[in-house]
Kinemage of the C-alpha trace (Angstrom):
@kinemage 1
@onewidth
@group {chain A} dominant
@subgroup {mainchain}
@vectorlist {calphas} color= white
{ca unk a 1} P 57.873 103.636 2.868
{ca unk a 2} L 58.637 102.690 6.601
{ca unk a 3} L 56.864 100.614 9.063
{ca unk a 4} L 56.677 100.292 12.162
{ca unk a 5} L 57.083 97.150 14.797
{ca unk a 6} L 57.274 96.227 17.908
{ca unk a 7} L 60.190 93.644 18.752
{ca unk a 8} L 58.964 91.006 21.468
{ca unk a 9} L 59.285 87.500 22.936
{ca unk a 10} L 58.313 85.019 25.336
{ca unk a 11} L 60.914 83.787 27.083
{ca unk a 12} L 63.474 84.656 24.864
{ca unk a 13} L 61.729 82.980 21.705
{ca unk a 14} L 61.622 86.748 19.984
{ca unk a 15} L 59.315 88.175 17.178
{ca unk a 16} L 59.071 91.375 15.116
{ca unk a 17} L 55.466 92.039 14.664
{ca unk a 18} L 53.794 93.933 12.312
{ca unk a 19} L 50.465 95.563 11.879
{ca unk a 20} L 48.710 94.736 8.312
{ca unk a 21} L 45.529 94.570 9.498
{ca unk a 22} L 44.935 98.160 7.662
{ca unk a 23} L 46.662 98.035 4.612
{ca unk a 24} L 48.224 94.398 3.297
{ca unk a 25} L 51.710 93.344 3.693
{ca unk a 26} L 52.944 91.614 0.765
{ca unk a 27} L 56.314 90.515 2.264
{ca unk a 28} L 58.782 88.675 -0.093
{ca unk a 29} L 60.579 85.864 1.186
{ca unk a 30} L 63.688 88.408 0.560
{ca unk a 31} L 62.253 90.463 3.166
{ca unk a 32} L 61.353 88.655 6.014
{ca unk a 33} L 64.939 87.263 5.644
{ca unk a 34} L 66.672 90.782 5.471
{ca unk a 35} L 64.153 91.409 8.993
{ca unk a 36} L 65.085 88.771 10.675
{ca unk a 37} L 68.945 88.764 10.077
{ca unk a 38} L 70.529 89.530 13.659
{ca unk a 39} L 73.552 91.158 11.588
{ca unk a 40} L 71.916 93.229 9.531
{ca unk a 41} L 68.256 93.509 10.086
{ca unk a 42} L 66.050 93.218 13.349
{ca unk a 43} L 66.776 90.250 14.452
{ca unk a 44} L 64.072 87.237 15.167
{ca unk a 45} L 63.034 83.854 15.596
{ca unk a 46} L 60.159 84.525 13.269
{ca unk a 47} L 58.031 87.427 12.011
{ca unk a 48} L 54.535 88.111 12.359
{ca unk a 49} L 52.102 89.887 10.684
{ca unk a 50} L 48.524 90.610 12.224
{ca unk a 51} L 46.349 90.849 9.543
{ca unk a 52} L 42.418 91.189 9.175
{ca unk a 53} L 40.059 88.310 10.614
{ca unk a 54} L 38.719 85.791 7.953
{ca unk a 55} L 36.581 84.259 10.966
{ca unk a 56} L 34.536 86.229 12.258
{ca unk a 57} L 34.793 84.625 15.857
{ca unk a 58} L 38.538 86.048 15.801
{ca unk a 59} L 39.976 89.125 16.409
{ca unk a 60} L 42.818 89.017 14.357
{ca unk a 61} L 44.958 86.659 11.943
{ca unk a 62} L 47.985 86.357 12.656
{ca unk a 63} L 50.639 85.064 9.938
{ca unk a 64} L 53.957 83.384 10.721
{ca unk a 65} L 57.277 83.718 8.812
{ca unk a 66} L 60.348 81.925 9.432
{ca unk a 67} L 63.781 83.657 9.225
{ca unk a 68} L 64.216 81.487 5.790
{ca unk a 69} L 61.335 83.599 4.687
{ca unk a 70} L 58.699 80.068 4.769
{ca unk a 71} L 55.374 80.615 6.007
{ca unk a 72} L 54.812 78.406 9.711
{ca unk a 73} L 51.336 77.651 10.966
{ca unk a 74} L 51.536 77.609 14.598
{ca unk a 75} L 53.814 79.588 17.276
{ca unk a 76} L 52.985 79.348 20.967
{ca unk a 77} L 55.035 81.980 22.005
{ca unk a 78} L 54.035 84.472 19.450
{ca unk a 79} L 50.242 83.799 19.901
{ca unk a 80} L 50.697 85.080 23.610
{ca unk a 81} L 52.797 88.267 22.872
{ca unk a 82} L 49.682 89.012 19.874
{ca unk a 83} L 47.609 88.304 22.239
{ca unk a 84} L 49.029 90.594 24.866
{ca unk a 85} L 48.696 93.087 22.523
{ca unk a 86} L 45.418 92.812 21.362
{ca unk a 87} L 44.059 93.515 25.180
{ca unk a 88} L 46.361 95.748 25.744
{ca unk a 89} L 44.486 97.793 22.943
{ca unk a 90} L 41.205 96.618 23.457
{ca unk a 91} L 41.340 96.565 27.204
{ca unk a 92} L 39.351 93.335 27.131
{ca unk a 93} L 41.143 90.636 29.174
{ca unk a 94} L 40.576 87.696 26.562
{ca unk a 95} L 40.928 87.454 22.497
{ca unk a 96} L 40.651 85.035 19.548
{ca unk a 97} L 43.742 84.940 17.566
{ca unk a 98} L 42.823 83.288 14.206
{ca unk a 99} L 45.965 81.562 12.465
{ca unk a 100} L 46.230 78.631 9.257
{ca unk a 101} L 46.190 76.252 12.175
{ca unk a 102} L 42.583 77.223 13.445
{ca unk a 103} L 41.331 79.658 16.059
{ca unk a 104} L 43.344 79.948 19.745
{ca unk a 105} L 41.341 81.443 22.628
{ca unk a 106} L 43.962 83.214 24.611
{ca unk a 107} L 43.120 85.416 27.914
{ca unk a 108} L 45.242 86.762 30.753
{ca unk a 109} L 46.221 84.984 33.727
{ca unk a 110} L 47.367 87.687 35.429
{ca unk a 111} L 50.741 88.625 34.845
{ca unk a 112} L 50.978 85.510 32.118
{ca unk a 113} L 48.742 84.953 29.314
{ca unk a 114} L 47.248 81.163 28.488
{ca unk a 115} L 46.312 80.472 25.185
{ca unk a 116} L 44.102 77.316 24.094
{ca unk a 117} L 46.751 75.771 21.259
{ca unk a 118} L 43.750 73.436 20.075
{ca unk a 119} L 44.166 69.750 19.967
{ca unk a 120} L 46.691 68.067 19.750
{ca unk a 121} L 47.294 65.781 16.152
{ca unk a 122} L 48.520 62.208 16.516
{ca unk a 123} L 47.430 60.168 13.448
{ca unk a 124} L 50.561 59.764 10.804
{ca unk a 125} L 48.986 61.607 8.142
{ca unk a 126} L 48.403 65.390 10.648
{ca unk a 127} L 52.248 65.424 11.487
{ca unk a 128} L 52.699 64.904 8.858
{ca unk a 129} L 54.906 61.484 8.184
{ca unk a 130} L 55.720 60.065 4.734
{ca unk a 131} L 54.341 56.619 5.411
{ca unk a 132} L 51.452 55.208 7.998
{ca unk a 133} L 53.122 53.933 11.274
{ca unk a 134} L 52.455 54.551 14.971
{ca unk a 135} L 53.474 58.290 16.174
{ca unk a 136} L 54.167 56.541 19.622
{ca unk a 137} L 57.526 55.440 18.554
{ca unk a 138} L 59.421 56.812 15.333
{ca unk a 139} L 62.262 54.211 14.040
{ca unk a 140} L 64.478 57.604 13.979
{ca unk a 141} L 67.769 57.660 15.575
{ca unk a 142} L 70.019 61.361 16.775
{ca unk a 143} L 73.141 60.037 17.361
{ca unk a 144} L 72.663 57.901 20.245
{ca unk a 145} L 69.487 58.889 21.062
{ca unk a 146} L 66.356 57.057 19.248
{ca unk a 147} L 62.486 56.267 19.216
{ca unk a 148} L 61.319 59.347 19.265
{ca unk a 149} L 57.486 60.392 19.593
{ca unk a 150} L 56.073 62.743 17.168
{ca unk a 151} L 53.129 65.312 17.953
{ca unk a 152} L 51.254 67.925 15.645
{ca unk a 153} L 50.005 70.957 17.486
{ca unk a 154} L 49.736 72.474 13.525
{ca unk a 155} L 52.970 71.955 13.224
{ca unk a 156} L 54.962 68.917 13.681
{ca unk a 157} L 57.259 67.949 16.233
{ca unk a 158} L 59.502 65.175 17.193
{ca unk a 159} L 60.607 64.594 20.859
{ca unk a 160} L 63.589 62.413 21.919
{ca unk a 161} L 63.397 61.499 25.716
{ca unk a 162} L 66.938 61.420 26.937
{ca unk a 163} L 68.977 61.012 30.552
{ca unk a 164} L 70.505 64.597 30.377
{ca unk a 165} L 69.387 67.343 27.884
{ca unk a 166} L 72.778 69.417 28.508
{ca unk a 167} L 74.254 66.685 27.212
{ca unk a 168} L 72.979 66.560 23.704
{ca unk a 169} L 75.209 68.175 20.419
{ca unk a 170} L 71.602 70.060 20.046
{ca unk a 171} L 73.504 72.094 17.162
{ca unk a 172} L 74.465 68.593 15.174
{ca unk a 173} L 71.971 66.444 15.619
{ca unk a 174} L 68.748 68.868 15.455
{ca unk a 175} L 69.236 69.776 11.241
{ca unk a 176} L 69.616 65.953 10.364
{ca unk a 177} L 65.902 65.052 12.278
{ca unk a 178} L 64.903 68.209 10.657
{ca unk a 179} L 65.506 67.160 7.482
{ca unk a 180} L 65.168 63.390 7.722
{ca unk a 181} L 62.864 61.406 5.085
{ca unk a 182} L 60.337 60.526 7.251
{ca unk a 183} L 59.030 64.194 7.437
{ca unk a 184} L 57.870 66.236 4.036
{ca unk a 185} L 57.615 69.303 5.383
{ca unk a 186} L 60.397 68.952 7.963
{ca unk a 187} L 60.235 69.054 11.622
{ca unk a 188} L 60.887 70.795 14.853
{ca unk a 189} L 62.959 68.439 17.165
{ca unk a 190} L 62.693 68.543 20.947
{ca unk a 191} L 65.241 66.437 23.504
{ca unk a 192} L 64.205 66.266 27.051
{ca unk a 193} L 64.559 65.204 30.005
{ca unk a 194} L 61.911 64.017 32.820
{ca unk a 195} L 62.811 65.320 36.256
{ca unk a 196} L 58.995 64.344 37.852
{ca unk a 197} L 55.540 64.055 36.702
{ca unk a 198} L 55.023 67.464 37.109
{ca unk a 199} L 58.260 69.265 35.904
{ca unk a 200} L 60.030 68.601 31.768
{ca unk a 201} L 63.290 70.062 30.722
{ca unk a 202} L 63.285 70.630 27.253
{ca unk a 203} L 66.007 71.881 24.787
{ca unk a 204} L 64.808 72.678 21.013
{ca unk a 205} L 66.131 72.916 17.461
{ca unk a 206} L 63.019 74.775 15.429
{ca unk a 207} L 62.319 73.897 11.794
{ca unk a 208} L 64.105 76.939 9.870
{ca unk a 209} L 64.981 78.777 12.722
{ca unk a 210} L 67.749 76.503 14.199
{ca unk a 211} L 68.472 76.597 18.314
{ca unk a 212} L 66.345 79.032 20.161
{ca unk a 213} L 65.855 79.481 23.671
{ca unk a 214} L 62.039 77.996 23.557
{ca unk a 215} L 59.314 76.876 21.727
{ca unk a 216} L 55.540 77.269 22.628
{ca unk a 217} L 54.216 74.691 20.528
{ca unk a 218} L 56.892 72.481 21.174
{ca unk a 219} L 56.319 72.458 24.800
{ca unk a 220} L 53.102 71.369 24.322
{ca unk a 221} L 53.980 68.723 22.141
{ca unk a 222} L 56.691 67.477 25.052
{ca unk a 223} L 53.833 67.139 27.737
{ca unk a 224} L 51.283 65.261 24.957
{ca unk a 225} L 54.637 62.903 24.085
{ca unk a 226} L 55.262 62.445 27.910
{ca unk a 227} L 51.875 62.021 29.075
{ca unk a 228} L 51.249 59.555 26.002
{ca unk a 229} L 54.438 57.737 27.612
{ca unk a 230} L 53.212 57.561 31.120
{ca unk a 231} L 56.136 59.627 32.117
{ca unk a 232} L 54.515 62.701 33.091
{ca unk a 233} L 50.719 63.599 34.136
{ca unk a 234} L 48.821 66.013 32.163
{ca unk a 235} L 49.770 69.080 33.626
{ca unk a 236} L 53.360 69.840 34.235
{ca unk a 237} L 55.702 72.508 33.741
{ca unk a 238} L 58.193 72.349 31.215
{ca unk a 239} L 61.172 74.347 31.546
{ca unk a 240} L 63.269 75.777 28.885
{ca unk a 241} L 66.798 77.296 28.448
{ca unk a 242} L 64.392 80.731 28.635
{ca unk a 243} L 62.179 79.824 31.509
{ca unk a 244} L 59.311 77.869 32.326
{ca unk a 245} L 55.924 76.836 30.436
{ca unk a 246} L 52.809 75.502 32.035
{ca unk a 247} L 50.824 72.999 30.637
{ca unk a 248} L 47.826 70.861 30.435
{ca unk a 249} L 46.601 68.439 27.977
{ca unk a 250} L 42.487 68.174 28.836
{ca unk a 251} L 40.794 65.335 28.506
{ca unk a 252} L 38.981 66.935 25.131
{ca unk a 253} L 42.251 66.640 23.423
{ca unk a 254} L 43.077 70.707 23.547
{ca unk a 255} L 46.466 72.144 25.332
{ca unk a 256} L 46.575 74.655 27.487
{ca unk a 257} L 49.760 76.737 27.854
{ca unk a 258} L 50.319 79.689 30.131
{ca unk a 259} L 53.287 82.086 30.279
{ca unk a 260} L 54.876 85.175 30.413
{ca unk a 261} L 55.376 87.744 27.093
{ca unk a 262} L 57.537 90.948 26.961
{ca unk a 263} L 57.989 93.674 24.780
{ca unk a 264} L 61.746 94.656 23.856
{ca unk a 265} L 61.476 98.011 22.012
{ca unk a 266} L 59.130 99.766 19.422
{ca unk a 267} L 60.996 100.734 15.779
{ca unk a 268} L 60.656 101.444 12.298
{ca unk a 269} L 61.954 99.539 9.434
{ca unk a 270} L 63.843 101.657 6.876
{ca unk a 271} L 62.859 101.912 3.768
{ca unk a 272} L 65.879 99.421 2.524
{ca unk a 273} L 64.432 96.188 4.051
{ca unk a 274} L 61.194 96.401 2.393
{ca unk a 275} L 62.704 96.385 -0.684
């Protein structure tokens, strides 16, 4: 059997998406990994699989696979790019994408697409941690950089504030606050740097994905952190080594991000991968 995809990203945080929303798509952890290997496969960040609606306020579910095959429950980046698709099929100008993290509005903002990423989680027990403390200030330390704040946006995220983000060993020190104690289920790790109120640069190291060039739900989680701080307002743009996010954390708790989306190519996968 073969199948096709569409390869996409948003700034340079790519996807292979798939279409189950006819027929499942029972993918083995085996699989997404042969996808998403740049050598041999695809090539991704993650891979996504639109599947039927279990709400019926949604238009679509969309599932998330890491390159390691795990299952992820929130992806800014890939909610716009499903999103772009979805109007682009339906002609409508907004959508409902439905993922284990809850529903996200999305619609288009002309050329960009925003999405609604929900609230976003502070308590100890949503990031989640492995003991009750204040998210505000994390007695974690990356190299010389420490205190980080941590932020769930359904899935968590740890951001280190620090003079220079070019300066940071981003390769070294991003797997051991990945993998530190004080997160069961591991964590995405963002280092940035305040250059106003209004404007964040951020560098990331994803949970199971390693560096990539950005991170939708991480840049929300860098404007919640900062704004908690009172080191930026609540809407700002954060830029990343792919381009620029914009953001705003309303008053009811929900972030908004708006951005761009692309599509790369259209392809089948042979037969061999889906092994």
């Amino acid at each position: 059997m073969s199948l096709p995809f569409v390869k996409m990203h948003g700034l340079g945080n790519d996807f292979v998406v798939l279409d189950g929303r006819h027929f499942p798509l029972s993918l083995t952890e085996e699989t997404v990994r042969a996808v998403a290997d740049r050598r041999t496969g695809v090539g991704c960040d993650q891979l996504i699989v639109m599947e039927r609606r279990r709400d019926r306020r949604a238009d679509v579910f969309m599932r998330i696979r890491n390159p390691d095959g795990s299952e992820a429950g929130a992806c800014g980046n890939a909610t716009r790019c499903v999103a772009a698709l979805l109007m682009r099929e339906s002609g409508r100008d907004s959508v409902v994408i439905e993922t284990v993290a809850g529903l996200l509005p999305s619609e288009a903002a002309g050329d960009l697409v925003t999405v609604d990423m929900g609230p976003a989680r502070l308590d100890w027990a949503e990031i989640p941690l492995a003991e009750p403390m204040d998210t505000l200030t994390l007695p974690v330390e990356a190299g010389p950089y420490g205190g980080p704040c941590a932020v769930s946006m359904g899935n968590p995220h740890v951001v280190f504030f620090v003079p220079d983000t070019a300066a940071v060993d981003l390769a070294a020190l991003g797997p051991l606050v990945e993998r530190h104690p004080l997160f069961p289920e591991r964590t995405n790790v963002e280092f940035v740097t305040v250059e106003s109120p209004h404007r964040l640069r951020m560098r990331v190291w994803e949970r199971s994905a390693g560096i990539t060039r950005a991170c939708g739900s991480g840049a929300c989680a860098v404007l919640v952190a900062a704004a908690r701080r009172g080191l930026a307002a609540r809407r700002a743009e954060v830029a990343l080594d792919g381009g620029s996010l914009w953001l705003e954390w309303r008053d009811d708790g929900h972030v908004l991000m708006t951005g761009p989306v692309a599509t790369s190519f259209n392809g089948v996968l042979a037969p061999d991968l889906l092994r």
